[in-house]
N, C-alpha and C positions, 0 to 999 in steps of 0.2 A: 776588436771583436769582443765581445759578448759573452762574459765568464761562465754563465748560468746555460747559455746556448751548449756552449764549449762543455760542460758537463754534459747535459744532455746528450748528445753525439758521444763520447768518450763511453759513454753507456750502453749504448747501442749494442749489439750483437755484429760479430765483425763483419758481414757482409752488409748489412745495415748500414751499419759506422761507415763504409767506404762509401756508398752513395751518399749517402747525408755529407760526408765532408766535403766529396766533389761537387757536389750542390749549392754547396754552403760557397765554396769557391766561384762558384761560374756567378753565381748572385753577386756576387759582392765584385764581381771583372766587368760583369755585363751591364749594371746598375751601381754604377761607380757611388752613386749619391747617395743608395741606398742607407738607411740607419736599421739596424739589428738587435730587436730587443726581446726578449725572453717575457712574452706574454700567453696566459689561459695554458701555463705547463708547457710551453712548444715554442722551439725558435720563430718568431715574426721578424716580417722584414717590412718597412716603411717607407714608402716613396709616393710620394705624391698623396699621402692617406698610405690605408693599409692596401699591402701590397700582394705581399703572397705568405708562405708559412710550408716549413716541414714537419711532417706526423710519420710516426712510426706505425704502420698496420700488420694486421697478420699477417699477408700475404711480402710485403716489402717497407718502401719510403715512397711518400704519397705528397707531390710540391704542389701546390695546392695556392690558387689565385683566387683573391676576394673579392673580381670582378670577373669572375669564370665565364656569366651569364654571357656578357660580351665577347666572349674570345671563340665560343666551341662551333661556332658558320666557322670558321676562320682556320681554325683548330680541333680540328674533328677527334685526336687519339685526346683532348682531356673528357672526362666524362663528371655531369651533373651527382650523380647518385641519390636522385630526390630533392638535392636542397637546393633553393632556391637565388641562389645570387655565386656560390661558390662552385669551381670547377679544378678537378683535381686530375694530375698527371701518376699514375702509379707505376714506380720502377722496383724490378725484383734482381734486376742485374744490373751492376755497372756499367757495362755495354749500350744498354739500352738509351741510358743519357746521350748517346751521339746521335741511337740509329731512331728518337722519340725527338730530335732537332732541338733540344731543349736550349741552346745560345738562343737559336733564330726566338724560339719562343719569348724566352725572357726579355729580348730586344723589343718584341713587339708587343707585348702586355704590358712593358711599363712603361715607352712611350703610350700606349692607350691610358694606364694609369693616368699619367700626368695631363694627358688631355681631358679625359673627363675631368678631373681636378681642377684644371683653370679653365673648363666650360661650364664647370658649379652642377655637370652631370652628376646626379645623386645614386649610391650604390640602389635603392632600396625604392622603387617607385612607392609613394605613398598612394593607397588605395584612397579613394571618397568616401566621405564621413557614412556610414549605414545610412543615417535618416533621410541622405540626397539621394540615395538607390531604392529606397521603399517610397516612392512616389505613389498616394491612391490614382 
């Protein structure tokens, strides 16, 4: 595990700290293969590309998948919050990682991880160049 992660969490405020570590737990059960690295200030996890990522928010800890856009037909309790390709799960209680299915979730975003990955599915549709959309 991931010393810089491991601080992170240890800081947390102690209802914080509990979900974040059982989070940190079920990722790394559920997604054996996963790799764990402390990038942009926040625990990331690596599987198949980037995977998913825990943040501390006002309100709780907020597990948050880099290919959200795909999951939320699927998976209706993550919510977009405006951004574009990312979709985040927000827990305020410990409890909630059971009754928010968060296993079943993990199971099924990173197998979709890894299929977009070896079907060369791109997180980020690139748009068309302007000057092929301003046709006279």
């Amino acid at each position: 595990m991931n010393h810089h992660v491991s601080t992170y969490i240890e800081c947390l405020p102690v209802e914080k700290r509990e979900i974040a570590e059982q989070l940190r737990e079920l990722i790394h059960q559920y997604v054996p293969d996963v790799e764990e690295r402390f990038s942009f200030g926040l625990p990331f996890y690596h599987y198949h590309g980037m995977f998913c990522y825990i943040t501390e928010v006002k309100e709780g800890i907020e597990l948050s998948f880099c290919r959200g856009k795909d999951l939320v037909l699927a998976w209706p309790q993550l919510e977009m919050r405006g951004r574009a390709i990312v979709a985040s799960l927000l827990m305020t209680r410990l409890k909630e990682i059971e009754t928010q299915q968060v296993e079943t979730l993990l199971l099924h975003a990173a197998e979709w991880n890894r299929e977009a990955r070896l079907s060369g599915k791109p997180m980020v549709q690139k748009k068309k160049a302007a000057s092929l959309q301003k046709r006279p």
